[in-house]
C-alpha positions, 0 to 999 in steps of 0.5 A: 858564712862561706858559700856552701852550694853555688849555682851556676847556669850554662843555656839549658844546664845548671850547675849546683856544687857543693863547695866545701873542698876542704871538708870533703863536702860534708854535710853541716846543716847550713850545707843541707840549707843550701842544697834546698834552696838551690834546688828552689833556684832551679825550680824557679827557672823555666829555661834550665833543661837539667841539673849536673849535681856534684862536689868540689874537690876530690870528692863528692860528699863524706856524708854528714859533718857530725863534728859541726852539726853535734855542736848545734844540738838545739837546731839539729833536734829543731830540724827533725820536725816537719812543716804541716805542708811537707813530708820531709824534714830538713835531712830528708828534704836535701836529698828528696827536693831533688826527686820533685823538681821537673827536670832530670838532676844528674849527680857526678860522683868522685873520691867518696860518697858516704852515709848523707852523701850516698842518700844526696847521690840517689835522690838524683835521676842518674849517677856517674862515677869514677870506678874507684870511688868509695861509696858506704852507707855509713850510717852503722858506722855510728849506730844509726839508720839512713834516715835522708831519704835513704829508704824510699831511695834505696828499696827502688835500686836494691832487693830488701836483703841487699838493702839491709846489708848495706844499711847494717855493716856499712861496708864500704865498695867501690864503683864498679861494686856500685855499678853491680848492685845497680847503685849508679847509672855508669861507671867511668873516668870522666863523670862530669863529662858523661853526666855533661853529654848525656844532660845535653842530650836530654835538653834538646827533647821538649823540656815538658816531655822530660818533666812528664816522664820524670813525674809520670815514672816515679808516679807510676812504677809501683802503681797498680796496672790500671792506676799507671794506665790512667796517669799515661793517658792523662800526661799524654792528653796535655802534652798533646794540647800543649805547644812543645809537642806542636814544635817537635811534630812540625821540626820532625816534618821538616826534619829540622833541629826543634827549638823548644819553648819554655818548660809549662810542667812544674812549678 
């Protein structure tokens, strides 16, 4: 079986790409296998910082591989049932493994980006693209819903009725549109290199601030008042007691560069 998602670490970076150029990346179940478990490989690595997230080739992801997938009908049916401990099953768990891991995931986004591949997109923290990438959720084109995660990711970006246009026509716009209808992070001609700059960025800041606020935003940001109160206080109090934060007040107050401990937050 080819590699369908390599893994790559560079210091505090890790590298995931999709490598299935010659089918646009698009998604066959060993792929959405693959995507898992390299989310589980970063997990497993306290020093990774952040995550650049992104295709190889011309595109980064046309969405599902319907061709490869209808000739498993067995274990594609077999893949829409969930483990008793997981809230997902295989189609929603490549997208959504992405939202549950402690560092900031930061998706590079060129060519197309369709259907499962859009759904991938917005499991991520941030997504860069090139203005003429073509995004759809593609889902109506076959007669089905977004069903990978798509309706948890897509109502935190997008008024209900502009939801369900998408998710109804699906018609296809390009980056710029993306960028308007507030589907992307930024839209220009080097992605990779703006997801590169900002993800290093982000790696220098203490790795468990960065994964506090990561959990404590998507906890809290459609909490009740009093709820996001309580989570603040309580992600502020260890990270208070915790050594990182010990680190960025003494390099403040010797106005020197911190140099951050392995990530304690997060499995």
């Amino acid at each position: 079986m080819p590699e369908r998602v390599s893994v790559e670490i560079d210091g505090p970076l890790a590298h995931v790409t999709m490598t299935r150029a010659d089918r646009l990346n698009g998604l066959d179940l060993d792929m959405m296998r693959a995507l898992v478990e390299a989310a589980g490989q970063v997990r497993a690595n306290r020093d990774v910082r952040a995550v650049v997230l992104s295709g190889e080739g011309k595109s980064f992801c046309a969405g599902l591989d319907f061709a490869s997938v209808g000739r498993q009908p067995r274990r594609m049916m077999l893949n829409f049932l969930r483990p008793p401990w997981r809230s997902t099953n295989l189609y929603q768990e490549m997208c959504w493994v992405w939202r549950r891991l402690p560092v900031p995931v930061l998706a590079v986004i060129r060519g197309h980006c369709f259907g499962g591949g859009l759904q991938l997109a917005l499991g991520a923290d941030f997504r860069f693209t090139t203005p003429d990438c073509r995004f759809s959720v593609m889902e109506a084109k076959w007669g089905l819903v977004p069903d990978m995660s798509g309706t948890a990711t897509l109502r935190e970006l997008l008024p209900v009725d502009v939801a369900k246009r998408l998710a109804m026509t699906g018609e296809t716009f390009d980056g710029n549109r993306a960028r308007e209808l507030g589907l992307v992070t930024e839209v220009c001609d080097d992605p990779a290199a703006a997801a590169t700059e900002l993800a290093h960025r982000i790696a220098g800041r203490s790795p468990d601030a960065v994964a506090a606020t990561k959990r404590l935003f998507h906890q809290a940001w459609h909490a009740a008042s009093w709820r996001a109160f309580r989570l603040e206080s309580a992600y502020q109090l260890r990270l208070m007691l915790g050594k990182n934060h010990k680190i960025a007040r003494r390099a403040n107050a010797d106005r020197s560069e911190p140099e951050f401990a392995r990530r304690t937050l997060g499995r």
